[in-house]
CHARMM internal coordinates of N, CA and C (Angstrom, degrees):
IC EDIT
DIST 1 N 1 CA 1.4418
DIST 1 CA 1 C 1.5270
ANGL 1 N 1 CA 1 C 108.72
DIST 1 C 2 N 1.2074
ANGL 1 CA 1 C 2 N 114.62
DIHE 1 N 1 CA 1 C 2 N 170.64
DIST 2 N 2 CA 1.4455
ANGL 1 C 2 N 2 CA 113.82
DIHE 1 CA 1 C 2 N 2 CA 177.88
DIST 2 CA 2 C 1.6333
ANGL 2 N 2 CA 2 C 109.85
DIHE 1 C 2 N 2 CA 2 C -75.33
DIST 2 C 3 N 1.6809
ANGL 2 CA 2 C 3 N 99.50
DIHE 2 N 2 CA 2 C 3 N 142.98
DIST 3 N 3 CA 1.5585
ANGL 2 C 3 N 3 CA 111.46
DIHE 2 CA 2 C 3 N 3 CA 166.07
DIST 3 CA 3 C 1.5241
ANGL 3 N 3 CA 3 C 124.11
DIHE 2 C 3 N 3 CA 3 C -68.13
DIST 3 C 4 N 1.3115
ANGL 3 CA 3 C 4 N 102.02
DIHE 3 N 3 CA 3 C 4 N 170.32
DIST 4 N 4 CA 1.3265
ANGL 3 C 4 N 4 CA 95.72
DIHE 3 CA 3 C 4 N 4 CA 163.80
DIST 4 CA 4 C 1.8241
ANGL 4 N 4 CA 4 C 127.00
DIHE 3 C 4 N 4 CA 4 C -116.11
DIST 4 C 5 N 0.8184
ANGL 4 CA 4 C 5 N 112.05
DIHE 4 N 4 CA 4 C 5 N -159.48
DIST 5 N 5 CA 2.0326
ANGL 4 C 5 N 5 CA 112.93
DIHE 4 CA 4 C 5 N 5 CA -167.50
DIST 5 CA 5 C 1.5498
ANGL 5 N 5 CA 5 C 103.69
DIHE 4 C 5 N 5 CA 5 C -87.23
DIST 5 C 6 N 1.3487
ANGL 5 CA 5 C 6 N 113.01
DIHE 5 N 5 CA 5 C 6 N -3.90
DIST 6 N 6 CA 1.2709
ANGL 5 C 6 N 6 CA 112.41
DIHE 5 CA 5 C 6 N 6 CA 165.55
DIST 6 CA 6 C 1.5752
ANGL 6 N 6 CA 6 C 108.81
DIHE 5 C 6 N 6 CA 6 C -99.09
DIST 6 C 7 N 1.2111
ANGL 6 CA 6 C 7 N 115.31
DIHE 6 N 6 CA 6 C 7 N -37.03
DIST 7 N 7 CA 1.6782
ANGL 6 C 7 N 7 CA 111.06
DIHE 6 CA 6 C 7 N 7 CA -176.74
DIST 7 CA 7 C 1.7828
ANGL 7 N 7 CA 7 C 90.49
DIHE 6 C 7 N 7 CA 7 C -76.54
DIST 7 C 8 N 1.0063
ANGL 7 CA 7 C 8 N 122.51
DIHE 7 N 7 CA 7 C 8 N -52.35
DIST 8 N 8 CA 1.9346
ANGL 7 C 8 N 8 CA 103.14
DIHE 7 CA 7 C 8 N 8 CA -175.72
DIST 8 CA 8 C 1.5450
ANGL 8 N 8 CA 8 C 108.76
DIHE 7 C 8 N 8 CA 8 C -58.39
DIST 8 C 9 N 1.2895
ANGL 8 CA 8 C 9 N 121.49
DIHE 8 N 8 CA 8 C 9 N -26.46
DIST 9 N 9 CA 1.6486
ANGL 8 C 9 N 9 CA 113.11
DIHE 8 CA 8 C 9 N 9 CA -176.72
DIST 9 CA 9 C 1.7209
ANGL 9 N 9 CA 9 C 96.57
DIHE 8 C 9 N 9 CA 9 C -76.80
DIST 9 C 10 N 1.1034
ANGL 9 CA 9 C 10 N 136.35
DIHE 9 N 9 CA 9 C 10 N -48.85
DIST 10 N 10 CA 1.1258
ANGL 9 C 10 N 10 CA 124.88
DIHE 9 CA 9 C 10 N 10 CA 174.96
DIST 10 CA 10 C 1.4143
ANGL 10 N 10 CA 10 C 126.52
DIHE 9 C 10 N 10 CA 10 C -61.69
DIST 10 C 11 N 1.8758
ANGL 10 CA 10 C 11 N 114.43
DIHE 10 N 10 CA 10 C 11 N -33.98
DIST 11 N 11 CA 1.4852
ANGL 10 C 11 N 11 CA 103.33
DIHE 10 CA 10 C 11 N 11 CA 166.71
DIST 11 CA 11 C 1.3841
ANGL 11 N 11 CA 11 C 117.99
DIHE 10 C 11 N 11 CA 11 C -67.66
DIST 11 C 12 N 1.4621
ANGL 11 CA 11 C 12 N 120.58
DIHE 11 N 11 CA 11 C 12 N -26.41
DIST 12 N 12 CA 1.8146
ANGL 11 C 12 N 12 CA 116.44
DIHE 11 CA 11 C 12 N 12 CA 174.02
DIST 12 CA 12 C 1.4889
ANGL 12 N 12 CA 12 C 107.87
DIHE 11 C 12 N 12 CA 12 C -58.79
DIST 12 C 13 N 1.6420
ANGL 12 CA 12 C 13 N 122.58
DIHE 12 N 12 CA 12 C 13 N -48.23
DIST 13 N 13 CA 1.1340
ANGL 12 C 13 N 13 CA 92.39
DIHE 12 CA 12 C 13 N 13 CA -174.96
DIST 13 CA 13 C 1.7564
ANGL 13 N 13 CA 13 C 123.66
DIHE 12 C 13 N 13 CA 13 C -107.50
DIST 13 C 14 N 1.8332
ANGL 13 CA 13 C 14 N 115.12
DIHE 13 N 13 CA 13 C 14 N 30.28
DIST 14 N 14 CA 0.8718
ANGL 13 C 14 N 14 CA 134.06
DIHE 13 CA 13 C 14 N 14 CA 134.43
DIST 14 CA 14 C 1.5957
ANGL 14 N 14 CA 14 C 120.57
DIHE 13 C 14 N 14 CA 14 C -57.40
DIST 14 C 15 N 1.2430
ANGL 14 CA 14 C 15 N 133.07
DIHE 14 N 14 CA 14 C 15 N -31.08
DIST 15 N 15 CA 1.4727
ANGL 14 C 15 N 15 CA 143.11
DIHE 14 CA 14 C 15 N 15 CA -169.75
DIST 15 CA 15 C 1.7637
ANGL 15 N 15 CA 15 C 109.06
DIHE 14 C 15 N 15 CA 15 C -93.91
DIST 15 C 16 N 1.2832
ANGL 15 CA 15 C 16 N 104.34
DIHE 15 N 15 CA 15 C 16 N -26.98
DIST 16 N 16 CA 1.7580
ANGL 15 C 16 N 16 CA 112.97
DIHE 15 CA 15 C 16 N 16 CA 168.30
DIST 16 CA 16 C 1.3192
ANGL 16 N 16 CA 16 C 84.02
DIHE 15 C 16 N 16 CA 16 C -72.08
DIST 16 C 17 N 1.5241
ANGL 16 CA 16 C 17 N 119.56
DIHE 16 N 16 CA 16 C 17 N -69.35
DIST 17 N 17 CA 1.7134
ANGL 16 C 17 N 17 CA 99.91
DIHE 16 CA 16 C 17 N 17 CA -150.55
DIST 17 CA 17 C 1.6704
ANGL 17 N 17 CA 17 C 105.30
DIHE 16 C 17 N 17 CA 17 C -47.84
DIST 17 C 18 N 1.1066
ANGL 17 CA 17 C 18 N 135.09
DIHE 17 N 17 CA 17 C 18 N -68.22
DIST 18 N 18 CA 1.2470
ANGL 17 C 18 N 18 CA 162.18
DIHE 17 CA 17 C 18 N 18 CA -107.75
DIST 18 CA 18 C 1.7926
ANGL 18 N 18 CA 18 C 79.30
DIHE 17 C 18 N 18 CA 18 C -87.50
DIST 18 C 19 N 1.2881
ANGL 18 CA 18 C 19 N 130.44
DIHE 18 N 18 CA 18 C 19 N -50.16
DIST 19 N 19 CA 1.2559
ANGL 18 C 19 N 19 CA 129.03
DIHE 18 CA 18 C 19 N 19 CA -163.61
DIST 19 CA 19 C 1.9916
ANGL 19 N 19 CA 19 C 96.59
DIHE 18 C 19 N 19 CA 19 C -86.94
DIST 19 C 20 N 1.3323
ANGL 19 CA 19 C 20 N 109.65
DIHE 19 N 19 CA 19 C 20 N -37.37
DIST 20 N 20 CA 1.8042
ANGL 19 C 20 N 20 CA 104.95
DIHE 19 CA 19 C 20 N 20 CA -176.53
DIST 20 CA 20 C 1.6915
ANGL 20 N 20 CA 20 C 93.24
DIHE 19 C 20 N 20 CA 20 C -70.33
DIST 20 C 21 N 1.0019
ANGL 20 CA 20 C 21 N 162.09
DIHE 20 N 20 CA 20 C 21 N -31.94
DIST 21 N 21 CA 1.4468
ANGL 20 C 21 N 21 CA 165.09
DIHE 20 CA 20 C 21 N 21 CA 142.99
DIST 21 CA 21 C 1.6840
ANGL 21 N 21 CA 21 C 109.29
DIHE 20 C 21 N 21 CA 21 C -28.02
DIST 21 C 22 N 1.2419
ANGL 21 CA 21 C 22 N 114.15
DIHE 21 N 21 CA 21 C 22 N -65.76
DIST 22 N 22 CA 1.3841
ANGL 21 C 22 N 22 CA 113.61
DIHE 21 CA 21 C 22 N 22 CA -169.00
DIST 22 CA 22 C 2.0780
ANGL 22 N 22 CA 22 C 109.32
DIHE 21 C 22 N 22 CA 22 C -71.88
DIST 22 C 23 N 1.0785
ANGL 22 CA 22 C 23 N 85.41
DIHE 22 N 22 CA 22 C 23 N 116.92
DIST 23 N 23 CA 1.7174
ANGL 22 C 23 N 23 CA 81.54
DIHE 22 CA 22 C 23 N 23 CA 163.99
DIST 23 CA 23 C 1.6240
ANGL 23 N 23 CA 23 C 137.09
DIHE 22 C 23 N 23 CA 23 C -76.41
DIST 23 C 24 N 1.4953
ANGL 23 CA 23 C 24 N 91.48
DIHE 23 N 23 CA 23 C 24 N -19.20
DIST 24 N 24 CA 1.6950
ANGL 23 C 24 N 24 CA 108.21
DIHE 23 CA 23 C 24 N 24 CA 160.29
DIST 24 CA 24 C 1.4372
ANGL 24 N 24 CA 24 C 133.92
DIHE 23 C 24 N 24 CA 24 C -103.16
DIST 24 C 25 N 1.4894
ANGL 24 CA 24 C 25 N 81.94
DIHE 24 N 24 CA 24 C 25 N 18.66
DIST 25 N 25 CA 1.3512
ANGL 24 C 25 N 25 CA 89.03
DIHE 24 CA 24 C 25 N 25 CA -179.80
DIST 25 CA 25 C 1.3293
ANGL 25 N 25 CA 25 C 123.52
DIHE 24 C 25 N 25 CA 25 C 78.63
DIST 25 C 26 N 1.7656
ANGL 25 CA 25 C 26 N 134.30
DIHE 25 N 25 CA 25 C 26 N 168.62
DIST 26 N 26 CA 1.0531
ANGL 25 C 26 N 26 CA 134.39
DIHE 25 CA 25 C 26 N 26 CA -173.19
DIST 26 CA 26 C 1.4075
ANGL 26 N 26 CA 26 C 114.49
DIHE 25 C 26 N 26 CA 26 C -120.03
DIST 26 C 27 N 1.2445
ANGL 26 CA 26 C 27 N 142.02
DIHE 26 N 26 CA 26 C 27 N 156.84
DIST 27 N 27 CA 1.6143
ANGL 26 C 27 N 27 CA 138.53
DIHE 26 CA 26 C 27 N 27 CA 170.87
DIST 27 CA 27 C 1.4130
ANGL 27 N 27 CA 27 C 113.32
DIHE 26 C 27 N 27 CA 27 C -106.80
DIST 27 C 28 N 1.2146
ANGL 27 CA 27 C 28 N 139.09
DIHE 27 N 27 CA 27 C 28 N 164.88
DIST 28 N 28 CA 1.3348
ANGL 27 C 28 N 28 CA 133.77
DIHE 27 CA 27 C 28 N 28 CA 171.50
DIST 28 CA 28 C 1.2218
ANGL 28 N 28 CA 28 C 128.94
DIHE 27 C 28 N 28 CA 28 C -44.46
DIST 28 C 29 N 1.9364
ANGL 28 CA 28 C 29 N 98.64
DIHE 28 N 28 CA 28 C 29 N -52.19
DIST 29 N 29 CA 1.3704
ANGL 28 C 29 N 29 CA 119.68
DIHE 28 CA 28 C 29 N 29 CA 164.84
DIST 29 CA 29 C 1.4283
ANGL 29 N 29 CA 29 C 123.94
DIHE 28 C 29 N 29 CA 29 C -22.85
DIST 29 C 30 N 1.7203
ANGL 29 CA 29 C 30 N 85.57
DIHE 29 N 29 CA 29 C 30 N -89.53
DIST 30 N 30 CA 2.0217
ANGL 29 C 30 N 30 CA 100.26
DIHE 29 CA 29 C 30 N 30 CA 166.69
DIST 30 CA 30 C 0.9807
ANGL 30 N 30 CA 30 C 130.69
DIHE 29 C 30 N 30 CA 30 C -42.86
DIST 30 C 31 N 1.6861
ANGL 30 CA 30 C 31 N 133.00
DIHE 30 N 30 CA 30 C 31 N -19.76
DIST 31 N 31 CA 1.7993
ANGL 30 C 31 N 31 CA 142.74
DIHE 30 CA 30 C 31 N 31 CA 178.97
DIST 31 CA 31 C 1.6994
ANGL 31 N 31 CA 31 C 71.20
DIHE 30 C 31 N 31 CA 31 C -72.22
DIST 31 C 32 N 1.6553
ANGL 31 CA 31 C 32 N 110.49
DIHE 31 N 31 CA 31 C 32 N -77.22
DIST 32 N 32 CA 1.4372
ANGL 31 C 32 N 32 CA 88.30
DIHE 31 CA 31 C 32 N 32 CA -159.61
DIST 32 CA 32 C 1.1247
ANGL 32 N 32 CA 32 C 155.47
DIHE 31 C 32 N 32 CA 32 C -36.35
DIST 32 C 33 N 1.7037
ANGL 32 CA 32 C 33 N 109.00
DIHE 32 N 32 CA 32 C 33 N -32.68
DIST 33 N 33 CA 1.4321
ANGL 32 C 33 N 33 CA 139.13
DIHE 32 CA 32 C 33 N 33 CA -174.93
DIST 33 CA 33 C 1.6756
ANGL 33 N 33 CA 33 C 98.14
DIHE 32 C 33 N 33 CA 33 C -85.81
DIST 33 C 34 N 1.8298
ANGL 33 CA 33 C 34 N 113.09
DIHE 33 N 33 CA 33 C 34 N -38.46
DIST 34 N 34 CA 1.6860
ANGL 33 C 34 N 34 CA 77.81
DIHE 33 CA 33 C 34 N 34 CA 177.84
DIST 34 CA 34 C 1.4544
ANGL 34 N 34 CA 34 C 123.01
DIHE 33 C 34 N 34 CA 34 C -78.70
DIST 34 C 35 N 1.2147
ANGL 34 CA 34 C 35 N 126.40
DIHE 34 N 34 CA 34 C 35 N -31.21
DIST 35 N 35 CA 1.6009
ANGL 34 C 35 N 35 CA 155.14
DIHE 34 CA 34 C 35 N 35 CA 170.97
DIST 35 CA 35 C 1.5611
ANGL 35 N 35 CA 35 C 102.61
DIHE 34 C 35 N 35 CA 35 C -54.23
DIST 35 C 36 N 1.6113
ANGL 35 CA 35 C 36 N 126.44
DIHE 35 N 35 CA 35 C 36 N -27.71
DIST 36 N 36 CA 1.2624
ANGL 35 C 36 N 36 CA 121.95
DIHE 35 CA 35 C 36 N 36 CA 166.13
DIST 36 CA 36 C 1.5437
ANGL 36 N 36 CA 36 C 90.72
DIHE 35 C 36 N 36 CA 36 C 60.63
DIST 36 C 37 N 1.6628
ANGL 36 CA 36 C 37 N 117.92
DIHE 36 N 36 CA 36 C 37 N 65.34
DIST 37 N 37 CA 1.4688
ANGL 36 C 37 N 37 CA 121.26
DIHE 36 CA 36 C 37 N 37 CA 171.46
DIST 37 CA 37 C 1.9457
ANGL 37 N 37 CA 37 C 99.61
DIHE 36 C 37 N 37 CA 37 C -147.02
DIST 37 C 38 N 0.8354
ANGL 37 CA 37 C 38 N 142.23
DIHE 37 N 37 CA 37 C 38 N 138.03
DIST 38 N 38 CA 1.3724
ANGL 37 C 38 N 38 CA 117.83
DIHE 37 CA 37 C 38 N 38 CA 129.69
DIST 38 CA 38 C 1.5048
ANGL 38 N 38 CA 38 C 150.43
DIHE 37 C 38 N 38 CA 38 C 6.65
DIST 38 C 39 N 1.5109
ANGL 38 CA 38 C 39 N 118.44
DIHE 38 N 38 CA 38 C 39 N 136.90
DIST 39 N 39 CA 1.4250
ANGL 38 C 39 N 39 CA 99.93
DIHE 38 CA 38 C 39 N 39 CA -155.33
DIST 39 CA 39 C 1.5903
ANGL 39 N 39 CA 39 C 93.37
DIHE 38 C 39 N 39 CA 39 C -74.59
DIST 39 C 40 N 1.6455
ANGL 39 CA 39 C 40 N 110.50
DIHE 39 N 39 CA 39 C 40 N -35.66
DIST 40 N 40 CA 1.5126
ANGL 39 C 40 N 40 CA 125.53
DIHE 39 CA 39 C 40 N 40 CA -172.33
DIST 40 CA 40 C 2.0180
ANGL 40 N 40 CA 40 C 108.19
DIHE 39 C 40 N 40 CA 40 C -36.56
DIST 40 C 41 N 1.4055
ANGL 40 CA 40 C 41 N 80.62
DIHE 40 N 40 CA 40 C 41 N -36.61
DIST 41 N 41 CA 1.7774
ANGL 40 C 41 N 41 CA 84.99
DIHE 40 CA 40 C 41 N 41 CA -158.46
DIST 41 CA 41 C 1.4813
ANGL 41 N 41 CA 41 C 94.92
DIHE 40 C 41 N 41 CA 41 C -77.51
DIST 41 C 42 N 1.8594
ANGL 41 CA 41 C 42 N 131.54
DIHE 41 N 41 CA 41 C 42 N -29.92
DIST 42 N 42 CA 1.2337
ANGL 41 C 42 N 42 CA 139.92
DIHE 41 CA 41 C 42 N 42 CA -161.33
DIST 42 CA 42 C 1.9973
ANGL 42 N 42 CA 42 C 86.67
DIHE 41 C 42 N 42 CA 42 C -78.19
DIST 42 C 43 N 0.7906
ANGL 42 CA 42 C 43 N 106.16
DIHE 42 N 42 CA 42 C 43 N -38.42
DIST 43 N 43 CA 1.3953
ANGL 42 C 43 N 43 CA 119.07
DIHE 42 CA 42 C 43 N 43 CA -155.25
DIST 43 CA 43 C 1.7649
ANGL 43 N 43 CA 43 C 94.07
DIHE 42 C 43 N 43 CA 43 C -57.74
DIST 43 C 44 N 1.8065
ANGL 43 CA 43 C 44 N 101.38
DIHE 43 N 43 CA 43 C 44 N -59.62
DIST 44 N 44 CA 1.4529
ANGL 43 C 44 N 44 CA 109.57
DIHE 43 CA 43 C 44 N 44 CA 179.81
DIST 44 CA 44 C 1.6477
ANGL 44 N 44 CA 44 C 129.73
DIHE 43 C 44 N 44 CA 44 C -53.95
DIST 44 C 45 N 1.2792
ANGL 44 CA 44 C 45 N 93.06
DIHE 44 N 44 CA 44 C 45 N -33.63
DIST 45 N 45 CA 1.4889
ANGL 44 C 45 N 45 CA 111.28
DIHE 44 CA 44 C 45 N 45 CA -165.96
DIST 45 CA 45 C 2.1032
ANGL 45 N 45 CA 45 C 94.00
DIHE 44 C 45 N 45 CA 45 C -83.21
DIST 45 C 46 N 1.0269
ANGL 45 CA 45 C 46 N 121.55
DIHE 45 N 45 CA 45 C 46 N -22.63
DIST 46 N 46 CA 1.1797
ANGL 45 C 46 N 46 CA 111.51
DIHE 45 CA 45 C 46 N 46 CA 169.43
DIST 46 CA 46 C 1.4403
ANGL 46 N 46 CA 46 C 132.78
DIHE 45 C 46 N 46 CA 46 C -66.25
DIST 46 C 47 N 2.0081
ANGL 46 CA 46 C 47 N 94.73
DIHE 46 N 46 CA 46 C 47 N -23.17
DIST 47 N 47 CA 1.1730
ANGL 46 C 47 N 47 CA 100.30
DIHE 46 CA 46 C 47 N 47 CA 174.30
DIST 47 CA 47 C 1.4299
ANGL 47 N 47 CA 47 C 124.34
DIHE 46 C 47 N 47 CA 47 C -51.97
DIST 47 C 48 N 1.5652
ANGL 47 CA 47 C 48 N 111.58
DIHE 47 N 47 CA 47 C 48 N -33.60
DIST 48 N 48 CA 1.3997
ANGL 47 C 48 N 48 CA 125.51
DIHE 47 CA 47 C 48 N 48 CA -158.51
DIST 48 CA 48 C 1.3615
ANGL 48 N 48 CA 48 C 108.50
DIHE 47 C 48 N 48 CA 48 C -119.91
DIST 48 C 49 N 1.2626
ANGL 48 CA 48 C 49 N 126.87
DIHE 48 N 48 CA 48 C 49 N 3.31
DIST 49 N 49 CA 1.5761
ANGL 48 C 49 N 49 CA 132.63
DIHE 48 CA 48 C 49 N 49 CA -152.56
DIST 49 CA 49 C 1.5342
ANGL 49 N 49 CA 49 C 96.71
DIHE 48 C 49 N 49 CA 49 C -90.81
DIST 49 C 50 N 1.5963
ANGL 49 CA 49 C 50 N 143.91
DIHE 49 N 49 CA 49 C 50 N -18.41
DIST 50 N 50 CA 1.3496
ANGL 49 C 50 N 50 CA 122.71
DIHE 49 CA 49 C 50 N 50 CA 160.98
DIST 50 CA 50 C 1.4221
ANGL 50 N 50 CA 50 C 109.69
DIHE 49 C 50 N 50 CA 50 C -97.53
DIST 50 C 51 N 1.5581
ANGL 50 CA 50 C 51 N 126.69
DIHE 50 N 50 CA 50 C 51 N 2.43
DIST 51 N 51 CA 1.7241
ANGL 50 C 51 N 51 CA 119.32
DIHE 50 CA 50 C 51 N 51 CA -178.73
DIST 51 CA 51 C 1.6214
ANGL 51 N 51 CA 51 C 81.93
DIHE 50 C 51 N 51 CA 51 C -84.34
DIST 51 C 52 N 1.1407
ANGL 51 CA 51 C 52 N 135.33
DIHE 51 N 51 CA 51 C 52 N -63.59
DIST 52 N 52 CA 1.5564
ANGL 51 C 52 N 52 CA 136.54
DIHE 51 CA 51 C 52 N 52 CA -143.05
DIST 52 CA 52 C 1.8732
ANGL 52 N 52 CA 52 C 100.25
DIHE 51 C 52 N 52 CA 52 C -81.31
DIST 52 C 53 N 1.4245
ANGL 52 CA 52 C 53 N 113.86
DIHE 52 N 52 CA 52 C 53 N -29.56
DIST 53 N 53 CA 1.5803
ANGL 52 C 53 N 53 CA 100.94
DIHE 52 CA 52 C 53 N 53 CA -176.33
DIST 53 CA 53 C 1.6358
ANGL 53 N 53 CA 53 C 102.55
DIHE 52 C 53 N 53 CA 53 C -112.51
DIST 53 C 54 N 0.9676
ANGL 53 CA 53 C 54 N 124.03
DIHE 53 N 53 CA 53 C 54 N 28.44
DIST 54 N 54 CA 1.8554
ANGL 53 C 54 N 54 CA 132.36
DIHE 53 CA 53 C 54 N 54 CA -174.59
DIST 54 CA 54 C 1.7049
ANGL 54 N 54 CA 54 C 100.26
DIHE 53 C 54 N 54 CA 54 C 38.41
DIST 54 C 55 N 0.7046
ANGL 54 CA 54 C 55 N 93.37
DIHE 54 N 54 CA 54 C 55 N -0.58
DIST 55 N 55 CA 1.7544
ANGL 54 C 55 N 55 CA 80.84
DIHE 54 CA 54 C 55 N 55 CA -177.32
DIST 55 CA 55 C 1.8856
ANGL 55 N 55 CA 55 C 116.79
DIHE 54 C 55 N 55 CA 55 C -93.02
DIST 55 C 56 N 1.3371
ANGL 55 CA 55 C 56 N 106.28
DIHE 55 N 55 CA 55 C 56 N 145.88
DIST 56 N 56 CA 1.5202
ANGL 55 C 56 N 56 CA 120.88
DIHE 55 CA 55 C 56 N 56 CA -155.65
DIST 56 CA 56 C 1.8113
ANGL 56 N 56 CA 56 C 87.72
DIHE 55 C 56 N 56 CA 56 C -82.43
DIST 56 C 57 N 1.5113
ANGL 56 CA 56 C 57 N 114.71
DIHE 56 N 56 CA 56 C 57 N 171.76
DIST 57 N 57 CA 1.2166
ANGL 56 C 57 N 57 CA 123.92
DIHE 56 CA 56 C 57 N 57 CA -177.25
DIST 57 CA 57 C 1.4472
ANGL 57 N 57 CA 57 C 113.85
DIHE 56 C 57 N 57 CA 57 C 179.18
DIST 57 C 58 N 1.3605
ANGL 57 CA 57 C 58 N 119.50
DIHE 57 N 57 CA 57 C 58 N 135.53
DIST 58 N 58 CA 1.1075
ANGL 57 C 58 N 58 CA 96.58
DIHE 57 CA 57 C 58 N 58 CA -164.17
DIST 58 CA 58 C 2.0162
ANGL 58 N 58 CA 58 C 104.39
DIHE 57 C 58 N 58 CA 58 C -140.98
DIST 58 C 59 N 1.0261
ANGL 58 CA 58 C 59 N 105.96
DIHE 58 N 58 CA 58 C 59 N 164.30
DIST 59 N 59 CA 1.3294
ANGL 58 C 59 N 59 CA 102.05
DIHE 58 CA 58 C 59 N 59 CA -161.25
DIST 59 CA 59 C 1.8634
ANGL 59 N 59 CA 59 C 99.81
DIHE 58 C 59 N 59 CA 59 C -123.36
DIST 59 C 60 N 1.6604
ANGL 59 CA 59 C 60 N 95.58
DIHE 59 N 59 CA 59 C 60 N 134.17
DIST 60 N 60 CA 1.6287
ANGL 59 C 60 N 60 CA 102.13
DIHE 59 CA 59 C 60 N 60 CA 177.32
DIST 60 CA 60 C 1.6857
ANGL 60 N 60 CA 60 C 110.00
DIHE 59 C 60 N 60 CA 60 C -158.66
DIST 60 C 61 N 1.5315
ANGL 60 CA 60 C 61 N 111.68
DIHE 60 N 60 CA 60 C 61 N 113.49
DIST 61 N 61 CA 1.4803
ANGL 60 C 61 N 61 CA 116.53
DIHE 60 CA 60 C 61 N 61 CA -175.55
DIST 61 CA 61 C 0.9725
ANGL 61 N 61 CA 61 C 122.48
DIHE 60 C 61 N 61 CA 61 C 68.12
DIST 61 C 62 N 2.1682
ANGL 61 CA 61 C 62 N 113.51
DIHE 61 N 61 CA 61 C 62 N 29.18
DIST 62 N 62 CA 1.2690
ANGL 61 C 62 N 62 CA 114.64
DIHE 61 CA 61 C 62 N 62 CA 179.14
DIST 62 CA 62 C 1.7255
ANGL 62 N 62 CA 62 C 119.67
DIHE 61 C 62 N 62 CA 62 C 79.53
DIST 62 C 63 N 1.3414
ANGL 62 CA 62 C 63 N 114.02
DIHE 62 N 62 CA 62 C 63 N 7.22
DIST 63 N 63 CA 1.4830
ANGL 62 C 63 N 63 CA 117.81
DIHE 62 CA 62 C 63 N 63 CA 167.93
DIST 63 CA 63 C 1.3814
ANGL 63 N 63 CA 63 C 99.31
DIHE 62 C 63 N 63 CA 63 C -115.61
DIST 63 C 64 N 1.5389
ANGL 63 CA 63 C 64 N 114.65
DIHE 63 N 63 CA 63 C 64 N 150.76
DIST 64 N 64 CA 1.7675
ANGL 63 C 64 N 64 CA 107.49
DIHE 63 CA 63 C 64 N 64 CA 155.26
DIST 64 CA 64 C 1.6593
ANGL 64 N 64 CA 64 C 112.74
DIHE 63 C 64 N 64 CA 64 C -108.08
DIST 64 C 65 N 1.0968
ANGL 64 CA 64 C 65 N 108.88
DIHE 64 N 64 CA 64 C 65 N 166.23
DIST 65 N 65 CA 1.4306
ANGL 64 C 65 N 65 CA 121.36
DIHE 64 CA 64 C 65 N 65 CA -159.94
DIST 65 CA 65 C 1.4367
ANGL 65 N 65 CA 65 C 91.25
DIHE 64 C 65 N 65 CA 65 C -134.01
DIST 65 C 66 N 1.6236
ANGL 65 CA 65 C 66 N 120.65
DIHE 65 N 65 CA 65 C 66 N 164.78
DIST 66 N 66 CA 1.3849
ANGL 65 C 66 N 66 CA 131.29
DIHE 65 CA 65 C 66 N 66 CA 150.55
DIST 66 CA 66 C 1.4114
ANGL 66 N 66 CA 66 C 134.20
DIHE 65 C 66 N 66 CA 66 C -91.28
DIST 66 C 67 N 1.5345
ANGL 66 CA 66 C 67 N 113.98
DIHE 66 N 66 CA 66 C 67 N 116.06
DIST 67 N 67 CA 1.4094
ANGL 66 C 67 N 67 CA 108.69
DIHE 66 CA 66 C 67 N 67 CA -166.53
DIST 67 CA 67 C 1.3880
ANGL 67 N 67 CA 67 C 124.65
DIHE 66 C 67 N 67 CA 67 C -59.09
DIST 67 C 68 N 0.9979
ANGL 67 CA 67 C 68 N 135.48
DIHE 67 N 67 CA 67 C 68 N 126.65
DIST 68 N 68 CA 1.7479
ANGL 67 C 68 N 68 CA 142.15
DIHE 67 CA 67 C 68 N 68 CA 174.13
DIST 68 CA 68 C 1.3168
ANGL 68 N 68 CA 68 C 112.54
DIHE 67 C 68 N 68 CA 68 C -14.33
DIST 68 C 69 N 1.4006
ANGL 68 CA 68 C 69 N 87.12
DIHE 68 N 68 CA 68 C 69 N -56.85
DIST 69 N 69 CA 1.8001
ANGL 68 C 69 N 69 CA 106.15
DIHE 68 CA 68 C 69 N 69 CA -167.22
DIST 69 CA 69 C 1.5871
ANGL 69 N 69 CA 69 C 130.06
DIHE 68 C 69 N 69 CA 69 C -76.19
DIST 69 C 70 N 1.4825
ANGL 69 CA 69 C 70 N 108.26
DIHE 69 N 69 CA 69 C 70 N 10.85
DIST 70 N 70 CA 1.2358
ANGL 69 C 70 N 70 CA 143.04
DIHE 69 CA 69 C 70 N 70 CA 150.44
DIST 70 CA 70 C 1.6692
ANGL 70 N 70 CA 70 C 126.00
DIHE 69 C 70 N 70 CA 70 C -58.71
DIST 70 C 71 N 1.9571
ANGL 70 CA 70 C 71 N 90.31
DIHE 70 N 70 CA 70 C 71 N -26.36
DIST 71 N 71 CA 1.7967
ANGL 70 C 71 N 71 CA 85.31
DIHE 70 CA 70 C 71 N 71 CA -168.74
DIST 71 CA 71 C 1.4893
ANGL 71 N 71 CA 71 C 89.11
DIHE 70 C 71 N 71 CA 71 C -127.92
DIST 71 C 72 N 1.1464
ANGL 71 CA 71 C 72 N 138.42
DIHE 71 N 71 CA 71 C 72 N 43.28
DIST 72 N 72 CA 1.5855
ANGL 71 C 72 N 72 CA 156.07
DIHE 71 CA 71 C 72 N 72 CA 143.15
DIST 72 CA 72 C 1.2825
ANGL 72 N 72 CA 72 C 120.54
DIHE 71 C 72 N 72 CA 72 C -85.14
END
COOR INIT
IC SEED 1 N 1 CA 1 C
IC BUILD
């Protein structure tokens, strides 16, 4: 069923951690599989996942990574 604005505020900044942790970065896939959501829903929440958690992110060959300039 649908979530609510508290379970998406916690999966955005479940999805920062999950990518500042990985050193190779993360894929859509894997957000999905660890978050136990859909890639569709990983897909959406990216749209908005550095306006809503201030944190930078950056995307290369289909993985995201954490931007540097996050820990300045």
């Amino acid at each position: 069923m649908f979530g609510n604005k508290k379970d998406k505020k916690q999966r955005l900044s479940s999805i920062t951690q999950l990518i500042r942790g990985s050193l190779n970065g993360k894929s859509l896939l894997e957000l999905a599989n660890d978050l136990n959501v859909s890639p569709g829903t990983i897909t959406k929440d990216m749209g908005v996942v550095e306006e809503t958690t201030g944190f930078m992110l950056f995307e290369e060959n289909g993985r995201y990574y954490w931007s540097e300039y996050n820990d300045n």
